[in-house]
C-alpha positions as CSV (number, residue, x, y, z in Angstrom):
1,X,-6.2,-1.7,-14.6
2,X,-6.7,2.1,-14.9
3,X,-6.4,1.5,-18.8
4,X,-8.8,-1.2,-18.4
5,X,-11.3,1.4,-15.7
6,X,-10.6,4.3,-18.4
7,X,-13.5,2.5,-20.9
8,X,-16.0,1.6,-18.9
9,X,-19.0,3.7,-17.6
10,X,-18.5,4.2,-14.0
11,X,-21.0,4.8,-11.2
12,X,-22.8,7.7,-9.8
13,X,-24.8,7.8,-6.6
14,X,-25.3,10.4,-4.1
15,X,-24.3,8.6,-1.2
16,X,-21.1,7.3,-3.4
17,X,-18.4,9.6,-1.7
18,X,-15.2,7.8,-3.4
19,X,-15.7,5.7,-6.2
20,X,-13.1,4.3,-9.2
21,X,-12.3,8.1,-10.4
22,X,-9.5,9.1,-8.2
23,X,-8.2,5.1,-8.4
24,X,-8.3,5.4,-4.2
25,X,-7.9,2.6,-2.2
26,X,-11.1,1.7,-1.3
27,X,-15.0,2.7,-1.9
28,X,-16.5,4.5,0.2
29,X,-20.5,4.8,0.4
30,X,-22.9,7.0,3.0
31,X,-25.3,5.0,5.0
32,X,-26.0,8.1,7.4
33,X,-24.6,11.7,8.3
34,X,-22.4,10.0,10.5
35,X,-21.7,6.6,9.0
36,X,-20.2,5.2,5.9
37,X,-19.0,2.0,4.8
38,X,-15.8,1.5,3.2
39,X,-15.2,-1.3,1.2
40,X,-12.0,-3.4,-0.5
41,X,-10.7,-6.5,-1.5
42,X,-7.3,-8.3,-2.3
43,X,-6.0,-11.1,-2.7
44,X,-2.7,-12.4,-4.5
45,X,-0.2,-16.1,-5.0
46,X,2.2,-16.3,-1.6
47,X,5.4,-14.5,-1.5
48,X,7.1,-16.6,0.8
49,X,6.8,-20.2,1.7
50,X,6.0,-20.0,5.2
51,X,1.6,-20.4,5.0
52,X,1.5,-18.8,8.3
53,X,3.4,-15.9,7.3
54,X,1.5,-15.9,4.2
55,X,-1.5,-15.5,5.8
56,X,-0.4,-12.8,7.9
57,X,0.6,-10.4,4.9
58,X,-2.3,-11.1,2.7
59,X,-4.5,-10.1,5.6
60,X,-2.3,-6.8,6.7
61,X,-2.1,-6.0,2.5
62,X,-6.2,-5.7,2.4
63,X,-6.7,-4.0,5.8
64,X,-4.2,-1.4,4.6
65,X,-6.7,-0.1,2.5
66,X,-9.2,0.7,4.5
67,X,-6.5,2.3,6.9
68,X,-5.3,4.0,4.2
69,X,-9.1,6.1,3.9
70,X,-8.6,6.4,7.4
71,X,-11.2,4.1,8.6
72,X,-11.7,1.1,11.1
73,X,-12.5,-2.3,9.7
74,X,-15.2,-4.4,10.9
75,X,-15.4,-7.5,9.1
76,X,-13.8,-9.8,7.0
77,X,-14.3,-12.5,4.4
78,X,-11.7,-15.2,3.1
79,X,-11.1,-15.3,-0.4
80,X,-8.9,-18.4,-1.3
81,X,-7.7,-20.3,-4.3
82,X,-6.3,-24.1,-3.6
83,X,-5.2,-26.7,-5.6
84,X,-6.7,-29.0,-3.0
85,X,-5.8,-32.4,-5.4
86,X,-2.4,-31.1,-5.2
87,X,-1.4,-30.2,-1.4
88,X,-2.9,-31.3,2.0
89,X,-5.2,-29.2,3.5
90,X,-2.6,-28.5,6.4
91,X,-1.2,-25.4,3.8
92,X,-4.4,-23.7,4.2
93,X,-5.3,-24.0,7.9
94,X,-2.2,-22.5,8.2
95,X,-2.6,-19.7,5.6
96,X,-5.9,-18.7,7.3
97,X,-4.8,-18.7,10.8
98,X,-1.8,-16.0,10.0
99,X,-4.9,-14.3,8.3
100,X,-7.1,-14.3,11.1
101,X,-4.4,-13.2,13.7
102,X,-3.6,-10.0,12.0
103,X,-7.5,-9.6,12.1
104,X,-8.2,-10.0,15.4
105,X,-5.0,-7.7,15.6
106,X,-7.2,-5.1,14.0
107,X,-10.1,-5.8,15.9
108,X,-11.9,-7.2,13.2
109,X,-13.9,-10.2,12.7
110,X,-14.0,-12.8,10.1
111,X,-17.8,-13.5,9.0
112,X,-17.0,-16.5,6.2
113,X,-15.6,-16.1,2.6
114,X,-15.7,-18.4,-0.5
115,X,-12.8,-20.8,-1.8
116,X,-12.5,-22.3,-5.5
117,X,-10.5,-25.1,-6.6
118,X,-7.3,-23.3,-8.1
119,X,-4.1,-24.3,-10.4
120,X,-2.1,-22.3,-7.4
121,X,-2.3,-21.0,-3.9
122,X,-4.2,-17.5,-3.6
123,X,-5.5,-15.7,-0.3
124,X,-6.9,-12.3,0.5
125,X,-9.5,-10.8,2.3
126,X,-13.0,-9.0,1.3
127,X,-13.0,-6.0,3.6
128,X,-15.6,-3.7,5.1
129,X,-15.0,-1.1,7.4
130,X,-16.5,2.5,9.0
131,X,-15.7,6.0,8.9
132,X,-17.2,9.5,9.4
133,X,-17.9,10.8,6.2
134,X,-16.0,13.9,7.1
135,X,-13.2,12.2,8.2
136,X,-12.3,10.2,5.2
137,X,-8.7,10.1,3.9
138,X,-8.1,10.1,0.5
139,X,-5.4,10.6,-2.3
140,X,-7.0,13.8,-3.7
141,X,-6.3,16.2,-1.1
142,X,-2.4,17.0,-1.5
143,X,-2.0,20.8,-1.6
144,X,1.2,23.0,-2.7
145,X,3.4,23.0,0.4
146,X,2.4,19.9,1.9
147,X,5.3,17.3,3.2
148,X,5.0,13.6,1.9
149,X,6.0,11.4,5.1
150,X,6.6,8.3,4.4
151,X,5.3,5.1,7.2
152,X,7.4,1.9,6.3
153,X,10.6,1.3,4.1
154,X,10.4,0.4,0.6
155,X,12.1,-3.4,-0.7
156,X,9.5,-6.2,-0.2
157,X,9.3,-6.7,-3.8
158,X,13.2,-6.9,-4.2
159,X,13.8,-8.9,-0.9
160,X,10.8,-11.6,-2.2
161,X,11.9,-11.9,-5.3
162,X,15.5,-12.9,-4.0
163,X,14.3,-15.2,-2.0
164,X,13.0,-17.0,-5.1
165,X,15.8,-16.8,-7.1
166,X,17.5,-18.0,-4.6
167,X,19.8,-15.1,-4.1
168,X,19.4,-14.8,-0.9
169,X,18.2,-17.1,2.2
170,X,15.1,-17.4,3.7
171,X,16.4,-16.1,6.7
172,X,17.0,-12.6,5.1
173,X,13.3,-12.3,4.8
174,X,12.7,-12.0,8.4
175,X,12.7,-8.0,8.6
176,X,10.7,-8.4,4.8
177,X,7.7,-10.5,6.9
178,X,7.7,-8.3,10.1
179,X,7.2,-5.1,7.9
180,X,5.2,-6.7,5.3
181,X,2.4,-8.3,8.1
182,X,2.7,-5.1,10.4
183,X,-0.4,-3.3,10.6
184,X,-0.7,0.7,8.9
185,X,-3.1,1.1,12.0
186,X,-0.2,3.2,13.4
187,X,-0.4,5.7,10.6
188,X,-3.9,5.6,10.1
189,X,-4.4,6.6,13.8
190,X,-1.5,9.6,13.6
191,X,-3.0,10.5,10.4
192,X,-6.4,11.1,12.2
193,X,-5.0,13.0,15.4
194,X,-3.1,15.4,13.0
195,X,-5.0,16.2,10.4
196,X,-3.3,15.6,6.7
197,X,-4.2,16.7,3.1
198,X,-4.4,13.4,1.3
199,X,-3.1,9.7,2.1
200,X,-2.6,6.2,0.1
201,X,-0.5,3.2,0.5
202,X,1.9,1.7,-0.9
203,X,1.5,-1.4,-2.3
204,X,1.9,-3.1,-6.1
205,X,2.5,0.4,-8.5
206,X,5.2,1.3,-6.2
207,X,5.9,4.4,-4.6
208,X,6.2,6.1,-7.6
209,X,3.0,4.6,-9.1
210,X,0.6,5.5,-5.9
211,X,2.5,9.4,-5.5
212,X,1.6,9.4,-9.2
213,X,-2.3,8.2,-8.5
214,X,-2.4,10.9,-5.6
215,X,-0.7,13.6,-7.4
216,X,-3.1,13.5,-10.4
217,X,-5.8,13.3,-8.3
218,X,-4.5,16.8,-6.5
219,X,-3.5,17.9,-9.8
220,X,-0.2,19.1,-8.1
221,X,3.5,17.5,-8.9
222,X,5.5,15.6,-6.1
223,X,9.0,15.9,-5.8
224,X,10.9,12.9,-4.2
225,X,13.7,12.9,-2.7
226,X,15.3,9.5,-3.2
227,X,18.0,9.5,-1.0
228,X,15.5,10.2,2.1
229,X,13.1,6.7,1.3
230,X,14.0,4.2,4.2
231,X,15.1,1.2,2.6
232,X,15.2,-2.4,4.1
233,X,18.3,-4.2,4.4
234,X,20.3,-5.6,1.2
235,X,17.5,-4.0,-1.1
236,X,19.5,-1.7,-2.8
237,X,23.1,-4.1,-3.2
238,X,20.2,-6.6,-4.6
239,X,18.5,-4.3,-6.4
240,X,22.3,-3.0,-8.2
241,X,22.5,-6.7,-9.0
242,X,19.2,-6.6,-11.3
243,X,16.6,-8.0,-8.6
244,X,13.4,-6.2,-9.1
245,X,10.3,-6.7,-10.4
246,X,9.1,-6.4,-13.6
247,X,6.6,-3.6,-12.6
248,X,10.1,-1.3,-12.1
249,X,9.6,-1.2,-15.6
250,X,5.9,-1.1,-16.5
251,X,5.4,1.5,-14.1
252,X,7.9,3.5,-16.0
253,X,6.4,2.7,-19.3
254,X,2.9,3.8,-17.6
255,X,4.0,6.8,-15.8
256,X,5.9,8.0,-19.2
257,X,6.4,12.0,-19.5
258,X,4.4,12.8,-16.3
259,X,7.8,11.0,-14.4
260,X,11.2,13.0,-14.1
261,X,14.3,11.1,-12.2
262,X,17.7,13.7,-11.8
263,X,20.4,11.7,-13.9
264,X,21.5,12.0,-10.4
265,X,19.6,9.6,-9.1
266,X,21.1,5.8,-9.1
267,X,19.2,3.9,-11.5
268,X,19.3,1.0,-9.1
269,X,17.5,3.3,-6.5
270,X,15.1,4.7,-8.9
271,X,13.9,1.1,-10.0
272,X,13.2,0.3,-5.9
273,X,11.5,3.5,-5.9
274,X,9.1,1.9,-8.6
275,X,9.0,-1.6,-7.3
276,X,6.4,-3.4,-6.6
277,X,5.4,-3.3,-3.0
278,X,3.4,-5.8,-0.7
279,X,1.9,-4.3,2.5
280,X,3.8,-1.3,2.1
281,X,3.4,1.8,4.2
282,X,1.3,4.7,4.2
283,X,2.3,7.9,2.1
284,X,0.8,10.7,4.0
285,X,0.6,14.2,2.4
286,X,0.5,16.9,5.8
287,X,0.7,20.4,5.6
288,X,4.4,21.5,6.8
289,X,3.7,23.2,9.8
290,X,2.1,19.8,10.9
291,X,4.8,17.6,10.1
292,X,6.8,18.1,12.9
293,X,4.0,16.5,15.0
294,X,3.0,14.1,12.7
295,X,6.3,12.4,12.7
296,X,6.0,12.7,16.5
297,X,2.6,10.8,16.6
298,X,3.7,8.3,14.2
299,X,6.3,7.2,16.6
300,X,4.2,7.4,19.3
301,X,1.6,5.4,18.1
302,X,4.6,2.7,17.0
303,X,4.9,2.8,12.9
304,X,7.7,1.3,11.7
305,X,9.5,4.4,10.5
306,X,8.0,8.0,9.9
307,X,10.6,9.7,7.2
308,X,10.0,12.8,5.4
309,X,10.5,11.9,1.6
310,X,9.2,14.8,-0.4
311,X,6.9,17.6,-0.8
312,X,3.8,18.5,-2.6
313,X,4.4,21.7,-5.5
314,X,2.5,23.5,-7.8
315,X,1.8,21.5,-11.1
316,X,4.9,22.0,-13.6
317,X,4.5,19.6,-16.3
318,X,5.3,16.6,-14.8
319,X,3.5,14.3,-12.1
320,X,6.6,13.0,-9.9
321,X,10.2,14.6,-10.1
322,X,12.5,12.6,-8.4
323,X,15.5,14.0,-7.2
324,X,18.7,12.4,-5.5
């Protein structure tokens, strides 16, 4: 998509305070000195078969982005695709029911949507949110010094795809669901009480495709450590076993001289590292005499994990070093 965004004319408006430059993970627009909308959508095929579940993640995947620019969503609207001469309509009452408990989880409402007849299943959420326009979060504020903490482990796209191979069973995607549908309100809410330099999630370009995004938008270099990512379980015996994603690869391919990985690093590792994630965590970018609290609030305010995997340096050629 950034190829795609690279040839077309984008916007300008005064009260546009984060458009389609940076590649952030939402819009944000000023309505007032004290009030501006944030807007996102997503929407994607299930990655498991339980509709309920289903629902659950897509919601938590497109509320992450408004989180993620440190706002609070308001409302919602359902975007579905269903091959309604195919399946019963049970499916989808079920799919939008997970959706709309994770929204009321955020405190959001759902105000309608808009369904189409589809070849295969697909379910997001339209999202609008609020935020202070001097409190917004984004993925262009990393500075030299900075710590990257981490908010949930990596392997959804490892664990999912397993599960469809049939490599492992569907009980073995029970941690995958609860991390995958868990909220990054947690983070977001840290994030704010802190104070950090930049912040994105981490969803389909990996964590090594969103450090990329924020690291050219700081114009800095991150340096991962890869043996300090939290991992879920099994991911990395899967992922030794060839279970990842294609966009391991195309994320590579995309990335190109601006990544560096220490021959050091396993190269089973470094592909979950640029895995494809669904509802991942939050990558927070805090300046190192803050991170001692941040990881404090995080587990305060009940994220999932709060690991210190990197830190922001002083642009040397390439975008994201990784090291073991």
């Amino acid at each position: 998509m950034a190829q795609v965004l690279r040839q077309l004319e984008s916007f300008s408006h005064p009260d546009l305070l984060v458009g389609t430059d940076t590649l952030d993970d939402a819009g944000v627009f000023r309505i007032s000195d004290d009030l501006a909308l944030v807007q996102t959508v997503d929407f994607f095929p299930p990655l498991v078969d339980d509709p309920y579940a289903f629902g659950r993640i897509a919601a938590a995947n497109a509320l992450s982005d408004v989180y993620a620019m440190g706002a609070e969503p308001l409302t919602a609207l359902n975007l579905v695709g269903y091959p309604d001469t195919q399946l019963e309509y049970d499916w989808l009452v079920e799919i939008l029911r997970g959706g709309a408990a994770v929204v009321r989880q955020a405190g959001a409402v759902i105000v309608g949507g808009h369904s189409v007849r589809d070849s295969e299943i697909k379910y997001g959420l339209a999202v609008t949110g609020r935020v202070h326009p001097q409190r917004i979060l984004t993925n262009a504020g990393a500075q030299v010094g900075d710590r990257l903490v981490l908010t949930k482990p990596l392997g959804s796209g490892t664990l999912t795809s397993a599960a469809k191979s049939g490599r492992i069973a569907p009980a073995d995607l029970a941690e995958a669901i609860d991390v995958m549908a868990a909220l990054n309100r947690p983070g977001c809410a840290a994030a704010l009480k802190v104070g950090v330099s930049a912040c994105t999630d981490v969803t389909g370009f990996g964590l090594l495709g969103h450090a990329f995004e924020m690291a050219q938008a700081s114009d800095v270099t991150i340096a991962l450590s890869a043996g300090s990512v939290p991992l879920m379980r099994r991911v990395l015996e899967l992922a030794r076993e060839g279970v990842l994603t294609r966009t391991h690869l195309t994320a590579g391919e995309f990335l190109g001289d601006q990544l560096h990985v220490d021959q050091a690093v396993e190269p089973a590792l470094a592909g979950v590292l640029a895995d494809a994630q669904t509802s991942g965590g939050l990558l927070l970018s805090v300046p190192e005499d803050r991170c001692g609290l941040l990881l404090s609030e995080l587990r305060a305010a009940g994220a999932i994990c709060a690991a210190v995997v990197g830190q922001v340096q002083a642009y040397r050629g390439v975008r994201i070093d990784v090291g073991p």
